[in-house]
matplotlib code that plots the C-alpha trace (Angstrom):
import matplotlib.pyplot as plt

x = [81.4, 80.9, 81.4, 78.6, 76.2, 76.7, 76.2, 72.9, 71.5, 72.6, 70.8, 67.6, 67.4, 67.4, 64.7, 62.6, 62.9, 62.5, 59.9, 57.9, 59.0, 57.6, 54.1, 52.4, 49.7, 52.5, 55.0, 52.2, 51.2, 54.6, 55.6, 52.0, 53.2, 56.5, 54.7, 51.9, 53.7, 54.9, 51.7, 50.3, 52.7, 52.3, 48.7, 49.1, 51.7, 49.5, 46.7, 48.5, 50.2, 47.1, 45.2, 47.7, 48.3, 44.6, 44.1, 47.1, 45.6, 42.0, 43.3, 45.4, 42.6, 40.1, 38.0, 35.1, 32.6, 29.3, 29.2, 26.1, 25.2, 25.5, 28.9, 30.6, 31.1, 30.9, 31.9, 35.2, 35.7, 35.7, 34.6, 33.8, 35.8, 33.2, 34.0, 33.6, 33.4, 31.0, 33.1, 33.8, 30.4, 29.1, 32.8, 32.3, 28.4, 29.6, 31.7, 29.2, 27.0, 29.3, 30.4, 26.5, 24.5, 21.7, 24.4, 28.0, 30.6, 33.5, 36.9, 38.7, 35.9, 36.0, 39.3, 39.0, 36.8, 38.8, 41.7, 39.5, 38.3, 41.6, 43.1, 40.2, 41.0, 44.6, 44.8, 42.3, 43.5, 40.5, 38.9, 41.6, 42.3, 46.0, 48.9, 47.9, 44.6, 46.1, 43.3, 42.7, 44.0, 40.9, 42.0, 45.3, 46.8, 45.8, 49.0, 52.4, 55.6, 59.0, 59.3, 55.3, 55.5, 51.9, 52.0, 49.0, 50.8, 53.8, 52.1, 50.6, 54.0, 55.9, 52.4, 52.5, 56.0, 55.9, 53.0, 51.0, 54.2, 53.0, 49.9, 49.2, 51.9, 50.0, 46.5, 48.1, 49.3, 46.5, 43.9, 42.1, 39.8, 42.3, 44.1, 44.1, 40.4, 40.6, 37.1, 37.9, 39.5, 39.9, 41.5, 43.4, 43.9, 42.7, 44.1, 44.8, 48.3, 49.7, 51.4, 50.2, 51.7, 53.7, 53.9, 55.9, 53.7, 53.8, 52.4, 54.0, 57.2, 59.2, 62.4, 65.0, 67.5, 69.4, 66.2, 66.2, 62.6, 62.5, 59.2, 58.3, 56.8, 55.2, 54.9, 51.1, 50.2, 47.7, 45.6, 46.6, 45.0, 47.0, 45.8, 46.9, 45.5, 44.9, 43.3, 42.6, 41.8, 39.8, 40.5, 42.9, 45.0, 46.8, 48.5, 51.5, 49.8, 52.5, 54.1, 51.6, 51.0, 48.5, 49.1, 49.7, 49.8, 48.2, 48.7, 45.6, 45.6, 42.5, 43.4, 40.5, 38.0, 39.6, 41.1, 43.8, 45.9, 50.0, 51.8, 51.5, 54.3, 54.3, 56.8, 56.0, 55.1, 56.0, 53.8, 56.7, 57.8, 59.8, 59.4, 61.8, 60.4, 57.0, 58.2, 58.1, 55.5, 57.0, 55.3, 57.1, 53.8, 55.5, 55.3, 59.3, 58.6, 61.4, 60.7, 59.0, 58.3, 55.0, 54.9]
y = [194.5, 191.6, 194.2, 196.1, 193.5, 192.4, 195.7, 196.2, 193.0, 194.0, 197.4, 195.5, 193.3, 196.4, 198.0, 194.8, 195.1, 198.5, 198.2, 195.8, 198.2, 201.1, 200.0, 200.3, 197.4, 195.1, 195.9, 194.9, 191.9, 190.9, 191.5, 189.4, 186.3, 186.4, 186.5, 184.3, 180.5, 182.5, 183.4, 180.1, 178.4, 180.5, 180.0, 176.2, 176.1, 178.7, 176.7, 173.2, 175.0, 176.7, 173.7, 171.7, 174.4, 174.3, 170.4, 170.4, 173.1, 171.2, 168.1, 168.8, 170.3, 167.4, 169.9, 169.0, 172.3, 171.0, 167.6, 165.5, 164.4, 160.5, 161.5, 162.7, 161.7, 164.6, 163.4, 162.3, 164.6, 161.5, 162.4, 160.9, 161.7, 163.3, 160.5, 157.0, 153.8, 151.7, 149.8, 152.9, 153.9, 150.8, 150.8, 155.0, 153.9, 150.7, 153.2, 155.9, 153.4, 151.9, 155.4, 157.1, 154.1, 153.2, 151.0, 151.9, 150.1, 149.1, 150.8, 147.8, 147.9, 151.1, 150.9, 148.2, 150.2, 153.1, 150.7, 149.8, 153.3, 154.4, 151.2, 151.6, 155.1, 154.9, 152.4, 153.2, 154.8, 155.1, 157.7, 160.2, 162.9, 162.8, 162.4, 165.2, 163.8, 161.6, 159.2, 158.3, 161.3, 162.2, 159.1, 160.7, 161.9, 165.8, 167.2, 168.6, 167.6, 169.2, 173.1, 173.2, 170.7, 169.5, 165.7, 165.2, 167.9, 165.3, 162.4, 164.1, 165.4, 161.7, 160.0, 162.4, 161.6, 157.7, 155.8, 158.5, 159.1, 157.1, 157.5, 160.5, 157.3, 154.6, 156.7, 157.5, 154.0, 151.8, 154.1, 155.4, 152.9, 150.3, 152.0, 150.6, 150.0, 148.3, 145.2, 144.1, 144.5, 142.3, 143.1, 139.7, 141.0, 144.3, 144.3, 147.1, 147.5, 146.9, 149.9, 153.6, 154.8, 158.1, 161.1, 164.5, 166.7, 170.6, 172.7, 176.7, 178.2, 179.4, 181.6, 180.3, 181.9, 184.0, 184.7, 182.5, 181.1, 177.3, 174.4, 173.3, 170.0, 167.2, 163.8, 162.3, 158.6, 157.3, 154.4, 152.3, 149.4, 147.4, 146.5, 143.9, 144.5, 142.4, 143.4, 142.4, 144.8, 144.2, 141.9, 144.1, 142.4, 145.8, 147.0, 144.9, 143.8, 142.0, 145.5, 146.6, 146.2, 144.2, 144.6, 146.4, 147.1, 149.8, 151.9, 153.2, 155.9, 156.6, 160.5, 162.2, 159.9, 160.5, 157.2, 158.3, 156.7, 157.3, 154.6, 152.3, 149.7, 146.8, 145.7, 144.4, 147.8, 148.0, 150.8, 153.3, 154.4, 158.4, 161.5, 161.4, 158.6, 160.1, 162.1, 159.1, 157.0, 154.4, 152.2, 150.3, 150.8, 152.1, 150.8, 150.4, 148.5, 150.8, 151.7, 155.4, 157.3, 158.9, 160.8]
z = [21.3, 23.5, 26.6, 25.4, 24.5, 28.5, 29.6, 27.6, 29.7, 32.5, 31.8, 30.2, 33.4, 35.9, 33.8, 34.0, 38.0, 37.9, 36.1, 38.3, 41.7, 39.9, 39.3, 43.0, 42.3, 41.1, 43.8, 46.6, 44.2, 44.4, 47.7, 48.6, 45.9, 48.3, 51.7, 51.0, 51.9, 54.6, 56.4, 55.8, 57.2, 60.7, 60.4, 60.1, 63.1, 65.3, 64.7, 65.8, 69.0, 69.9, 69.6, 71.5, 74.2, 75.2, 74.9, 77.5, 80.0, 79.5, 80.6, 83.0, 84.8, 83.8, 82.5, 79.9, 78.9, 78.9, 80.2, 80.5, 84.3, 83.1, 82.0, 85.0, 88.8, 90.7, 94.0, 92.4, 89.3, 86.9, 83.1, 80.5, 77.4, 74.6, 71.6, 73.9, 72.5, 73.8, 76.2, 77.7, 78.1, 79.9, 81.9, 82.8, 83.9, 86.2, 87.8, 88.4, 89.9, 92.0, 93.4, 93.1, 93.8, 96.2, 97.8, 97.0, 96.4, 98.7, 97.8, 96.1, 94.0, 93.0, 92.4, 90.2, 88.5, 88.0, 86.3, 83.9, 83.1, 82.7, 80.8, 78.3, 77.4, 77.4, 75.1, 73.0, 69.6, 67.6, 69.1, 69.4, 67.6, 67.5, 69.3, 71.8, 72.8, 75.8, 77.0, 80.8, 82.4, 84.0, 86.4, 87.2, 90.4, 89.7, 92.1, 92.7, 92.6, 92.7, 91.4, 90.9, 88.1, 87.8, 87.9, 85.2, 83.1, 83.0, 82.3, 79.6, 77.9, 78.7, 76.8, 73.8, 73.3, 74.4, 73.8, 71.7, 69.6, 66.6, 66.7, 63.5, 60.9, 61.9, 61.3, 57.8, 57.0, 57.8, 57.9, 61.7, 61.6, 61.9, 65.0, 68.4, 70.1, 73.8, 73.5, 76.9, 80.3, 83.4, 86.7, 87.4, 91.3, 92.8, 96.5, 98.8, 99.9, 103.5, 103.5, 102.7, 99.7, 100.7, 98.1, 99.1, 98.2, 97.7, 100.3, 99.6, 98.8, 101.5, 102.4, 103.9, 105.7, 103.6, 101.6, 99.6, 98.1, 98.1, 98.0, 101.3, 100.9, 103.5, 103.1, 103.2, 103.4, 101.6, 101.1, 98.3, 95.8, 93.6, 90.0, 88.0, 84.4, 81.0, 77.8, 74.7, 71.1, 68.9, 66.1, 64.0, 61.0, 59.7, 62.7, 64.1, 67.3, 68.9, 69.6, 71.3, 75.2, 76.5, 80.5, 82.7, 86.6, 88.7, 91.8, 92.7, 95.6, 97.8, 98.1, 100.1, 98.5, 95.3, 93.5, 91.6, 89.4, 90.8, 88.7, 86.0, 85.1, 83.2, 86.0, 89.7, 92.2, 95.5, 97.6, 97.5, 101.0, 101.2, 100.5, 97.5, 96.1, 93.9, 91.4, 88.2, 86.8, 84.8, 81.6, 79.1, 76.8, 73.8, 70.3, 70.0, 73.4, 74.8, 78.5, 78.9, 82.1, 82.2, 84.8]

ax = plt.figure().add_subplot(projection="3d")
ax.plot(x, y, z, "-o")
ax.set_aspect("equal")
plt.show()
């Protein structure tokens, strides 16, 4: 009795299935009800690496569609970001003029200037739109290094993953408007260095000997400016402050008129001399105040 009562479910459940498989319209219904959290979930994450894969390409390149003339410095490819605060603005315009004026600038002025820029953005949360929106990297050495790695690529990925880390919890805890916004910067000592500030750089690939493809790279001095910054936020009482750097130092690089940014350390620099000698930035800016290489 009990054998057959078990084999009527069994035969009452596969009917039920059946059932549902033999209707067309159900069947897709079904099979749609299944795939649905599926799909959404690829469309979320194609969405987020899309977005991400083009911010990094964008920046790396320094490239801004549509960008007003008071926004940019041509001469030296410097942009401003499309969000600025207003200390960025009057910072980004002090720059232009000192670069496009009547009477520019001399170099350790403009290189002063080009900390700040990039100090401002950096460290300035409250305009970014996440984690991957790295400020100040239109101020960055835009070159080579070993096996075609593109330095401003790196200092992108080693920001995203350092300083930028946090940046999505502490929007979601205390709210984006109480994030990190830079109210003022001063350059305690802008000097240039005594030495040129040597960077092996790529120049081709090559084959060697036994055929062999390898990078053939040459060493090229530059000019260099040392920048000793300090900043202050704005007044903030959500956000634990004291993790949060609030100096920094700065090689600067005059490369073919270009001032580029080549290292930032919250340590003493030393204008680095040898060919192997290029490939890091370091920065201890990260809100675990662990020590993070950027570059």
């Amino acid at each position: 009795m009990e054998e057959k009562k078990l084999k009527l479910k069994k035969t009452r459940k596969k009917r039920t299935i059946h059932s549902l498989f033999a209707d067309k319209k159900k069947r897709y219904l079904l099979m749609l009800a299944l795939m649905l959290p599926f799909i959404i979930a690829i469309g979320i994450f194609s969405s987020i690496a899309y977005r991400e894969a083009k911010t990094l390409m964008d920046l790396a390149k320094g490239t801004q569609a549509e960008t007003k003339a008071e926004n940019i410095v041509e001469s030296m490819n410097y942009i401003l970001r499309d969000n600025p605060t207003d200390l960025q603005k009057e910072y980004f315009a002090e720059l232009k003029e000192a670069v496009e004026g009547e009477e520019p600038a001399d170099d350790v002025t403009i290189a002063s200037l080009v900390a700040k820029n990039y100090v401002t953005d950096f460290y300035t949360w409250t305009n970014k739109r996440g984690q991957y929106d790295i400020g100040g990297l239109s101020f960055v050495y835009d070159g080579e290094f070993e096996n075609g790695d593109h330095f401003k690529e790196n200092v992108y990925l080693k920001a995203r993953d350092g300083f930028y880390k946090y940046i999505s919890y502490y929007g979601t805890q205390y709210g984006k408007e109480n994030l990190l916004e830079v109210e003022n910067v001063e350059v305690t000592r802008c000097e240039k260095t005594s030495s040129q500030y040597i960077i092996s750089e790529h120049v081709s690939y090559k084959q060697d000997e036994a055929g062999e493809w390898y990078d053939y790279r040459e060493d090229h001095g530059y000019d260099a400016y040392l920048a000793e910054c300090r900043w202050t936020y704005k007044e903030n009482t959500s956000l634990p402050m004291s993790q949060f750097a609030t100096s920094v130092n700065l090689m600067i690089i005059n490369r073919e008129g270009r001032f580029e940014v080549i290292e930032a350390s919250e340590s003493k620099i030393d204008a680095r001399q040898g060919s192997q000698q290029n490939s890091t930035t370091e920065t201890t800016e990260d809100v675990e105040t662990t020590s993070e290489e950027i570059g």
